[in-house]
N, C-alpha and C positions, 0 to 999 in steps of 0.2 A: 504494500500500500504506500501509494507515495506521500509525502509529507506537505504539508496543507497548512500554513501561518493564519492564523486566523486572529482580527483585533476589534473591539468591539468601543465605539465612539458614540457621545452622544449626538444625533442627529440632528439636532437645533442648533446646538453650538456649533455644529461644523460646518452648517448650512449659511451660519452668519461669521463665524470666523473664515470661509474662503471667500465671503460678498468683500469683508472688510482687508484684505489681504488683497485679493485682485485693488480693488482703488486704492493700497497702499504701492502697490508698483506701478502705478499707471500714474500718481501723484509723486514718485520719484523719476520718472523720466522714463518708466519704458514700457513697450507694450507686452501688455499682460497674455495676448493673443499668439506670442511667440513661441513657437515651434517648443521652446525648450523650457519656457514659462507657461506653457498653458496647463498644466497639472502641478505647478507648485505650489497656488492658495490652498488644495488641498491636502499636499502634503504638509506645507506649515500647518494647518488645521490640526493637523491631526498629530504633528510632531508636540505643538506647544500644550496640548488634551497630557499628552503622554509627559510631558517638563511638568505640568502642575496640578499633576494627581495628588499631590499629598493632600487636596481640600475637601478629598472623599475619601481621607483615609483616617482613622481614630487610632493615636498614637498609645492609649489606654489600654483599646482593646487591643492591640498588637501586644502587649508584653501579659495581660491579662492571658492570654491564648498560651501562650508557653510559661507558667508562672508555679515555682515549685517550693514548697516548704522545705528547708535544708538548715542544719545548723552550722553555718559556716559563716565567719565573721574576718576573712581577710577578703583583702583590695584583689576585683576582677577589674582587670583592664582589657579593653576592646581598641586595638589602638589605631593608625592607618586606615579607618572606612572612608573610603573615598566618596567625595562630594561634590554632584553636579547643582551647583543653583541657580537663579534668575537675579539679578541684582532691578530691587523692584525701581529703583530712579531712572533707567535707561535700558531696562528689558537685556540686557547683556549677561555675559555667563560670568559665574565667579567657580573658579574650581579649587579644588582641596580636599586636604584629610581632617577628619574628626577623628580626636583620639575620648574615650570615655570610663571613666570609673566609676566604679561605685562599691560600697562597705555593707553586705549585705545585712539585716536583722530581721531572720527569720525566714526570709525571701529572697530566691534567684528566679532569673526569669531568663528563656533560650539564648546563646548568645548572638545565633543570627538577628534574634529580636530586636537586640540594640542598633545593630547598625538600620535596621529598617523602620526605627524609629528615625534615627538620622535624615533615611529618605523622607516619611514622612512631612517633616518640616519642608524639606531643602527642595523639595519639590513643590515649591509655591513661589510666588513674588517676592522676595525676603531681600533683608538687611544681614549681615552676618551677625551683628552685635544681637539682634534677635534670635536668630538660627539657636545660639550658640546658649542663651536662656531657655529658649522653650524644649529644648534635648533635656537640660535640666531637670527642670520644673518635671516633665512628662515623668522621668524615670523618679523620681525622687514623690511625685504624689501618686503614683501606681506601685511602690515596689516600699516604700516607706524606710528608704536603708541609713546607716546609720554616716554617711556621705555618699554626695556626687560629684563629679569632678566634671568637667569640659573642658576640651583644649580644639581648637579649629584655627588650621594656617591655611591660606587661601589666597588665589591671585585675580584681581578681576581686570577682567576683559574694558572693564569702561576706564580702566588706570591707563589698561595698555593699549589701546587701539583709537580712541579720541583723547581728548584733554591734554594732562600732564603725559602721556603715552611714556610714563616709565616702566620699562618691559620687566626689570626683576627682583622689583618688588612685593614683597610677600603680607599682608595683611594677618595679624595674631590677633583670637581674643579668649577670653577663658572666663570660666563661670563656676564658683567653687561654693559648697553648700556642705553647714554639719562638719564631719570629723575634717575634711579638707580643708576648713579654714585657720586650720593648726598648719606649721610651719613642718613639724616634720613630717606630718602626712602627706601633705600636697608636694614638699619635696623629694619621698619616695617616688608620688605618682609620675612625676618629670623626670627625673632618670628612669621612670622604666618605659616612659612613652618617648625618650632619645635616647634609650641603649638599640643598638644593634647586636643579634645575636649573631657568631661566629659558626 
């Protein structure tokens, strides 16, 4: 049996995101009708449905779904998930890693879970300095542990391609909660989320 991709889009939205995509190329100078443009409104439609899924997706119930009573009270680190987002002031990409902790009490939850908490967020219009709160907040009011940590380094496309177009610079932010806002906590969690293992 041959293989068969199948993707499933809302039909309203895509109906009006390729009207407003055709008059956005036809409003930058070129025609919409071209041979190599006449199927791109609906590809963008249907790419930017798939960039900002996170706004139907419950970041709760993702770690609720894999959520397991354990008596284990050291630091899980999730480190390197990679981060595609939208920077919401000029619709451009920002890319990076999210590294995450957390001090479990009572509660672990899958660890693919966490990164797809990550997606959640990062798959919307967003701001990093926000991203990089609401990862927090999400795991730290679903899992109730006794810290969370955040760390997200990130390059955006709107630094490097208009504006100041400084191509290598890296944007940090972190977001620390509970046992992480002790010094030696949070300092284990940074060496272990910039060690490399050999």
């Amino acid at each position: 049996m041959a293989y068969k991709k199948t993707e499933h889009y809302d039909e309203k939205a895509t109906t009006g995101l390729i009207k407003s995509y055709k008059d956005i190329i036809g409003l930058l100078g070129e025609d919409s009708e071209r041979e190599g443009l006449l199927k791109t409104p609906e590809r963008v439609a249907k790419a930017m449905q798939y960039m900002m899924q996170g706004y139907q997706l419950d970041a709760h119930a993702i770690l609720n779904s894999a959520k397991f009573h354990e008596d284990v009270s050291e630091m899980i680190v999730v480190k390197d998930i990679e981060i595609y987002s939208m920077c919401e002031h000029h619709m451009l990409p920002f890319i990076g890693k999210a590294h995450v902790a957390y001090i479990p009490n009572g509660w672990i939850t899958g660890l693919s879970k966490v990164a797809r908490v990550v997606d959640v967020f990062a798959r919307r219009l967003q701001v990093q300095e926000r991203l990089t709160i609401q990862i927090k907040d999400a795991i730290k009011e679903t899992l109730n542990p006794l810290g969370v940590a955040v760390v997200i380094e990130a390059q955006h496309l709107c630094m490097m391609m208009r504006g100041v177009q400084k191509q290598n610079s890296v944007t940090t932010t972190s977001a620390f909660d509970g046992e992480f806002q002790k010094n030696s906590t949070r300092s284990e969690f940074m060496k272990l989320i910039t060690a490399r293992l050999s």
